[in-house]
LUMFI-867961 format. One line per field, with one value per residue (C-alpha): residue number from 1; residue in one letter; x, y, z. Coordinates in Angstrom, 1 decimal, always signed. Example, Ala and Ser with C-alpha at 12.3 -4.5 7.8 and 13.67 -1.06 7.14 Angstrom:
# LUMFI-867961
pos	[1:2]
code	[a:s]
xx	[+12.3:+13.7]
yy	[-4.5:-1.1]
zz	[+7.8:+7.1]
END
This chain:
# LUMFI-867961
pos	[1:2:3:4:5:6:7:8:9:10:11:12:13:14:15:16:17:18:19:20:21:22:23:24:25:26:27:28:29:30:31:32:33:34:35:36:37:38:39:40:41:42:43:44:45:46:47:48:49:50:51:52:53:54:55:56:57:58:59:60:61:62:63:64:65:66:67:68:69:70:71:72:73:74:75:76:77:78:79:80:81:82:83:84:85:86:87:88:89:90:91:92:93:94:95:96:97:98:99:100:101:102:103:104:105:106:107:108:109:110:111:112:113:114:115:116:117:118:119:120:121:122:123:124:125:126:127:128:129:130:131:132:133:134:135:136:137:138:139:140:141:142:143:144:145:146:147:148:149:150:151:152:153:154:155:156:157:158:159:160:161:162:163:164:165:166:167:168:169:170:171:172:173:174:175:176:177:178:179:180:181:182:183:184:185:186:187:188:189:190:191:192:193:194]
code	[x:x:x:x:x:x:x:x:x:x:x:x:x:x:x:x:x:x:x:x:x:x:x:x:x:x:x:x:x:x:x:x:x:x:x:x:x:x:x:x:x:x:x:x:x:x:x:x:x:x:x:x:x:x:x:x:x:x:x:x:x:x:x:x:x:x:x:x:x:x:x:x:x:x:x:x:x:x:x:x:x:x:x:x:x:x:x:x:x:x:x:x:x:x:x:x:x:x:x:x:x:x:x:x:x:x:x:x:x:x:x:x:x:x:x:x:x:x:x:x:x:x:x:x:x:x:x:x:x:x:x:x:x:x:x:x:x:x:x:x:x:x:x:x:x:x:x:x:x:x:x:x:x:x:x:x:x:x:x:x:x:x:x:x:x:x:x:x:x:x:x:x:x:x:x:x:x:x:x:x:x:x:x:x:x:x:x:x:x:x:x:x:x:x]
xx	[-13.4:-11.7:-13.3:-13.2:-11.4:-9.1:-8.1:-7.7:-5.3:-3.5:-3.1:-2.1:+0.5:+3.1:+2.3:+2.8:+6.0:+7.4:+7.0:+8.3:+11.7:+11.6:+11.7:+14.9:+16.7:+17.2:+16.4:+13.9:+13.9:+10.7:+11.6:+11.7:+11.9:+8.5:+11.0:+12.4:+8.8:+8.0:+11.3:+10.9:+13.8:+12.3:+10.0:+13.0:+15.1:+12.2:+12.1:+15.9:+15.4:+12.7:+14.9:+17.7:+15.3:+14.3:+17.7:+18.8:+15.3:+16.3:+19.6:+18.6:+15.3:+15.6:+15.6:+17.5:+14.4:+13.9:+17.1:+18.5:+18.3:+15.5:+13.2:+10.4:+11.2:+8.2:+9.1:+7.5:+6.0:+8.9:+11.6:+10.6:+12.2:+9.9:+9.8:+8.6:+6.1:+4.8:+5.0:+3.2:+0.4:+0.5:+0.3:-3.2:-4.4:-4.0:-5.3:-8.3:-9.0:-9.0:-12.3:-13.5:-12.2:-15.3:-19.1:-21.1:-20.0:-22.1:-20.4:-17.0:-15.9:-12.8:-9.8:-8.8:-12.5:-12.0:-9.7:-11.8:-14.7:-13.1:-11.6:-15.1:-16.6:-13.9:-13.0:-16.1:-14.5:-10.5:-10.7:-10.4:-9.6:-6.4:-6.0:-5.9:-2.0:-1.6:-4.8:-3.6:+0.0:-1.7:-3.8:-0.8:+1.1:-1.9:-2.5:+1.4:+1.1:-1.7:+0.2:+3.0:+1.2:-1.5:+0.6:+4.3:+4.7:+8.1:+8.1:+6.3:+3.1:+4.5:+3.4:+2.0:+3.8:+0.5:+1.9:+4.9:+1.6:-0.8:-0.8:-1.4:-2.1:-2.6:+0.8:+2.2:+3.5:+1.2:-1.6:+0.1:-1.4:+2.0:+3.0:+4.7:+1.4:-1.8:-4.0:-5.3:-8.0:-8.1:-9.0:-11.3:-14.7:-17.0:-20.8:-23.5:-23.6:-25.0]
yy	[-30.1:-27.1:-24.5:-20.9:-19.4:-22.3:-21.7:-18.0:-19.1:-20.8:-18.3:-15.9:-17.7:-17.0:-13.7:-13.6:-15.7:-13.2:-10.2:-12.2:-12.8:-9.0:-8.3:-9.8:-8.3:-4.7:-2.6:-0.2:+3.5:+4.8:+7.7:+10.9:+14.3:+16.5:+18.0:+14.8:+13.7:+16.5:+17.0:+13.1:+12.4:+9.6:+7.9:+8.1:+6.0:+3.9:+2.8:+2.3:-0.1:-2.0:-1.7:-3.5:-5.8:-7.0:-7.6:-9.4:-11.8:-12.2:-13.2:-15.7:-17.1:-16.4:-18.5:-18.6:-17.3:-14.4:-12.2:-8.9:-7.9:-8.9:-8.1:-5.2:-2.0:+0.1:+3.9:+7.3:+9.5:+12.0:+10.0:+8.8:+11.0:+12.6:+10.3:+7.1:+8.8:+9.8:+5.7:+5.6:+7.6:+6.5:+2.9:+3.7:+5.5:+2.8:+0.6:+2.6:+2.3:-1.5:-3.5:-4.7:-8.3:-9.1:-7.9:-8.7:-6.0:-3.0:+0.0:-1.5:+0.3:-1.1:-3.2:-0.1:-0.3:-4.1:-3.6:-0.8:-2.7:-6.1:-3.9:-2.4:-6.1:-7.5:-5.0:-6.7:-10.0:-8.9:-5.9:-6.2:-10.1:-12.0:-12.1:-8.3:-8.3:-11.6:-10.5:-7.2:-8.3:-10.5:-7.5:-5.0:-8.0:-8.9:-5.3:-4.3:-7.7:-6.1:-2.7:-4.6:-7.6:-5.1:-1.8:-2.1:-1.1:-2.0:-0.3:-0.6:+0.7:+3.9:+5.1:+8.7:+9.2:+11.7:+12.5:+14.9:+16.8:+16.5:+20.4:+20.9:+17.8:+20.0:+21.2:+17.8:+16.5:+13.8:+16.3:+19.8:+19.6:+19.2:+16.8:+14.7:+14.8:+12.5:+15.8:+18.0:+20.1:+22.1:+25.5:+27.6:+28.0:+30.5:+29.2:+30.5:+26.8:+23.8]
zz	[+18.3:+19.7:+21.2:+19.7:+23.0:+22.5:+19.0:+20.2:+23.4:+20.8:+18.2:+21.4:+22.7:+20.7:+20.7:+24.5:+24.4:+21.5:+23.9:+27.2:+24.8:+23.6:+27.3:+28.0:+25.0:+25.8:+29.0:+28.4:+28.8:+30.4:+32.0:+29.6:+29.8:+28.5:+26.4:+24.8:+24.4:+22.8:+20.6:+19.4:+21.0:+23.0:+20.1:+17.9:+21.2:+21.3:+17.6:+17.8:+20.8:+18.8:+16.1:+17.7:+19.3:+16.4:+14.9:+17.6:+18.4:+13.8:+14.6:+17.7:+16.3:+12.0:+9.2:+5.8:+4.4:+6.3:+7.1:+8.2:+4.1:+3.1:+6.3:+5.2:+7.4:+7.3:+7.0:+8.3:+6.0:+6.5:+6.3:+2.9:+0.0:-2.3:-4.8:-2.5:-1.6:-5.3:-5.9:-2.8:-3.7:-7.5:-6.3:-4.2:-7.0:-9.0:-6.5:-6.4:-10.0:-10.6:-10.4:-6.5:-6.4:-4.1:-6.0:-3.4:-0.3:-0.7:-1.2:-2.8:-6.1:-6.4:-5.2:-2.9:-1.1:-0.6:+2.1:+3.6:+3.3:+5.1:+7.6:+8.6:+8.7:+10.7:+13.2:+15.6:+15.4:+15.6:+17.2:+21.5:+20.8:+20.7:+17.2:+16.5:+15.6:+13.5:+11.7:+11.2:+10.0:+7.4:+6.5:+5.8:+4.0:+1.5:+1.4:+0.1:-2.0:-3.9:-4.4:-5.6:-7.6:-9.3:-9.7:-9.4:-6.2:-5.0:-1.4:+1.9:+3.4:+4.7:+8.6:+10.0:+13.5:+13.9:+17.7:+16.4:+14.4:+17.3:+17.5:+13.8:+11.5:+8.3:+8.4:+8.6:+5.4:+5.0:+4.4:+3.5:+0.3:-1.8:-4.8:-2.2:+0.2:+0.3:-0.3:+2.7:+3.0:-0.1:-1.2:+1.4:-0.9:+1.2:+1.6:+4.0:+6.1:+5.0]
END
């Protein structure tokens, strides 16, 4: 029987041959300007390089199942148009008012909360361990299934670059309260403290 560090190794090992191969695929730009940190210039010329390294690891390594167009491409919150992220947000919504697939974790209202719920109970086992990114791929995949299987949702799960709002994350339009936001803060209401 193996041993749970071996089944670990094991699952890690591709893993660690993946990122030897990404190595040798494009050189790597690590020396950037304040100002091109600061401007996004160098996150936006690291996700091209990633980018292109994944084309090219596709094209050396893919299938006929998996190709160039049919590959999921995960986008930033402001680079989606309005109304992606309005199906976005309807699709959670949704999500959060369907019945909790698993009764018995305390706490879960519906199918939304499951996948808060497992997250809290797993993050001791996957968290600082070798399986941290197959687990969490497998999480953002069933997670998307569900949008799309339970309410219609035909995109991606959208990403917050939160660095380029470091200085002000209620202004950033994830959370500036609009009808293409996920909410912010609200209304000020005065009150003497708790």
């Amino acid at each position: 029987m193996l041993s749970p560090s071996s089944i670990l190794a094991a699952a890690a090992l591709p893993l660690l041959l993946a990122q030897s191969a990404s190595a040798r695929l494009m050189p790597r730009a690590t020396n950037y300007t304040q100002e091109a940190v600061d401007s996004g210039e160098a996150l936006s010329d690291l996700h091209a390089q990633a980018y292109n390294n994944a084309l090219a690891r596709l094209a050396a390594n893919g299938t006929s199942q998996c190709t160039k167009d049919n590959v999921r491409v995960r986008r930033e919150w402001r680079n989606m148009p309005g109304e992606d992220r309005i199906a976005y947000t309807d699709a959670v919504t949704c999500l959060q008012s369907k019945a909790p697939l698993y009764t018995d974790i305390a706490g879960s209202k519906s199918m939304f909360d499951d996948f808060v719920a497992l997250h809290q109970n797993m993050t001791g086992y996957v968290h600082m361990s070798a399986t941290f990114l197959l687990w969490h791929r497998y999480y953002i995949h069933t997670y998307e299934e569900k949008l799309s299987t339970e309410c219609g949702y035909t995109g991606t799960l959208p990403y917050w670059e939160w660095s380029l709002d470091g200085d002000d994350p209620a202004s950033s339009p994830i959370f500036d309260g609009s009808a293409t936001s996920m909410g912010s803060d609200g209304a000020y209401v005065a009150h003497d403290g708790l």
